[in-house]
Phi, psi and omega in degrees: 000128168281166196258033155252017189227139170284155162321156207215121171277051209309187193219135193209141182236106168286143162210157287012137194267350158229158191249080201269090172331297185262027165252031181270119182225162197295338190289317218289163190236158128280111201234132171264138171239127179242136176276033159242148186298129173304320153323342185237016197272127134282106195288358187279337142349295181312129179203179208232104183316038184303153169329311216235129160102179178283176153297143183247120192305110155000105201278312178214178193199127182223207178232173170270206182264024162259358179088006198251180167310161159189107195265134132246137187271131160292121206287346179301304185275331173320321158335274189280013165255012159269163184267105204277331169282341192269170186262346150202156197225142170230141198233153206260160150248103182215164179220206171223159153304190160291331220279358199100338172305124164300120191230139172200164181201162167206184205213160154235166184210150190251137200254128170240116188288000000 
């Protein structure tokens, strides 16, 4: 990111929109839909922001059928960076462009004990 430059803001749909804590299993994902062309994304960049812990990378990032991103996360490692007492954790997406621009959005998602 250059350091003259604001967060370039996106729009983001987490799915699944709950998170059922003890129905988490090693297969299952998270998949963020983002309203930036995929095409302008550096996808080693992406990563998906939660309460707790570092960032989390991306496992794979392709585009739909609008051109636009679509990051998924293993809900198995996001499991341990959500705040598990709350009642919802809202978690970011954010990345850099090709061009160095910092791009981000977020979401909430409900936490089920």
């Amino acid at each position: 990111m250059r350091a003259d430059d604001t967060v370039l803001p996106i729009t983001i749909q987490c799915s699944p929109s709950s998170v059922v804590l003890h129905a988490v299993r090693s297969g299952d994902w998270l998949t963020v839909h983002a309203d930036i062309p995929y095409s302008v994304v550096n996808t080693d960049t992406v990563v998906l922001i939660a309460p707790k812990g570092s960032p989390l990378e991306a496992f794979a990032t392709f585009d739909d059928d609008r051109g636009n991103l679509v990051a998924k996360f293993k809900m198995s490692d996001l499991k341990l960076l959500l705040d598990v007492e709350a009642k919802t954790n809202e978690l970011t997406l954010a990345g850099c462009t090709k061009d160095g621009d910092t791009f981000a959005g977020s979401d909430t998602v409900r936490i089920v004990k």
